[in-house]
C-alpha positions as CSV (number, residue, x, y, z in Angstrom):
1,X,14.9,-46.9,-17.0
2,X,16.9,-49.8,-15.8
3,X,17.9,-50.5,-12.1
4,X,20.6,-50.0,-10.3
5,X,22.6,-49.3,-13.0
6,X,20.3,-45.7,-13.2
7,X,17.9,-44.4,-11.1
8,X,14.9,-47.1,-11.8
9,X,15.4,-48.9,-8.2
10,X,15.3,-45.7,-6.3
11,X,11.9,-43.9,-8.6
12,X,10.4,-47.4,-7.8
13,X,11.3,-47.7,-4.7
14,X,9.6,-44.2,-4.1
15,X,6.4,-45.6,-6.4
16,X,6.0,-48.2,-3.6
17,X,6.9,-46.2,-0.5
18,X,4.9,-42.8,-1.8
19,X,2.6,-44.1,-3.7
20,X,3.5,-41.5,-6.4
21,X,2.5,-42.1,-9.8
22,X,6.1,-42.6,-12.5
23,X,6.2,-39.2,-13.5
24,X,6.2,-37.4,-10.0
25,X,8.6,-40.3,-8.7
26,X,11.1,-39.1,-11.0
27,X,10.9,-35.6,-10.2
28,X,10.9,-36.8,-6.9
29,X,14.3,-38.5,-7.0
30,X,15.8,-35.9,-9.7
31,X,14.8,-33.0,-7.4
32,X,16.8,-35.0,-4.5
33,X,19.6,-35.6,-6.6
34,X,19.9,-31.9,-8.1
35,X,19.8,-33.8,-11.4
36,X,17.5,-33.6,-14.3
37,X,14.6,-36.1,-15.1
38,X,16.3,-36.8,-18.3
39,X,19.7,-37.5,-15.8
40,X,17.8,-40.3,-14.2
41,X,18.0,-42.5,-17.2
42,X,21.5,-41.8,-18.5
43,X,23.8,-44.6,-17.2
44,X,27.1,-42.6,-17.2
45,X,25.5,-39.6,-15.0
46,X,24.0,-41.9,-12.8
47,X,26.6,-44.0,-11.8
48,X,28.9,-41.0,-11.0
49,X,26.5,-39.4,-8.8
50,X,25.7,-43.1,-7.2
51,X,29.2,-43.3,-6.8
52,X,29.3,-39.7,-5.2
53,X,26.5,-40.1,-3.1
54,X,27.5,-43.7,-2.1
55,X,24.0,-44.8,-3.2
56,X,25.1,-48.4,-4.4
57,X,26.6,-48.8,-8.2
58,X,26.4,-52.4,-10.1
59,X,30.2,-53.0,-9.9
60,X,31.1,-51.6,-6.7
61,X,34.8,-50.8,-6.2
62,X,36.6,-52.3,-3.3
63,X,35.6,-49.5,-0.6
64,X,32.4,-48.4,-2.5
65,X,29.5,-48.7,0.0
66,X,26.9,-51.8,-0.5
67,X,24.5,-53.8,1.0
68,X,23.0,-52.2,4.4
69,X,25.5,-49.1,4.2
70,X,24.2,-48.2,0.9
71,X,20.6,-48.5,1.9
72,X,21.5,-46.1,4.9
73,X,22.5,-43.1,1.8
74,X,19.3,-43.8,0.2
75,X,17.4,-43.2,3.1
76,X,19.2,-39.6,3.8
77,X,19.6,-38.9,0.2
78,X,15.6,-39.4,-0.6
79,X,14.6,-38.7,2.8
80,X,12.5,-42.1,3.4
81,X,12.7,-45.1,6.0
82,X,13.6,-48.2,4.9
83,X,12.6,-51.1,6.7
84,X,15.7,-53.5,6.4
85,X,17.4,-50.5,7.8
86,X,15.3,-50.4,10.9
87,X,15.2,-54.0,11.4
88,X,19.7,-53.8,11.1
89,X,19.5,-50.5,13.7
90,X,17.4,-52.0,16.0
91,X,19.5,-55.8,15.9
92,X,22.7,-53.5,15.9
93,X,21.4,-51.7,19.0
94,X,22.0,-48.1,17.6
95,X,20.4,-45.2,17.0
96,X,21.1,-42.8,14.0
97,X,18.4,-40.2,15.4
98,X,15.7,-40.8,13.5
């Protein structure tokens, strides 16, 4: 399962943050996605529903989120903190309710 280019950044990223073993991160992130495990490794799938979602794709287009803004959709999409993300709200002075 590659990176960004699937779903391999956001199951490890939920290996790390979870500390869920592979197998559960995937059905993890599939479940969140409404996509199948099997989804999570197929390149085309992925980048569509990246795209969709706004998660971050390898060549973004020119008003495709990236960066910070994409890290915000990962957080809602997967339902997790990220730190960067609190770190940028805090600097930024606001507050997205969390």
């Amino acid at each position: 399962m590659g990176g960004i280019k699937t779903a391999g950044d956001l199951v490890f990223r939920m290996q790390l943050l979870k500390g869920m073993r592979i197998g559960e991160a995937k059905k993890y992130v599939a479940d969140k996605l409404g996509v199948t495990e099997f989804d999570l490794c197929d390149s085309s799938v992925m980048a569509e529903i990246r795209n969709d979602l706004g998660l971050g794709v390898q060549m973004p287009s020119d008003c495709a989120p990236t960066g910070i803004s994409a890290k915000m959709r990962i957080e809602r999409a997967l339902d997790i903190r990220i730190n960067s993300v609190g770190v940028f709200e805090k600097k930024a002075g606001i507050n997205l309710g969390r």
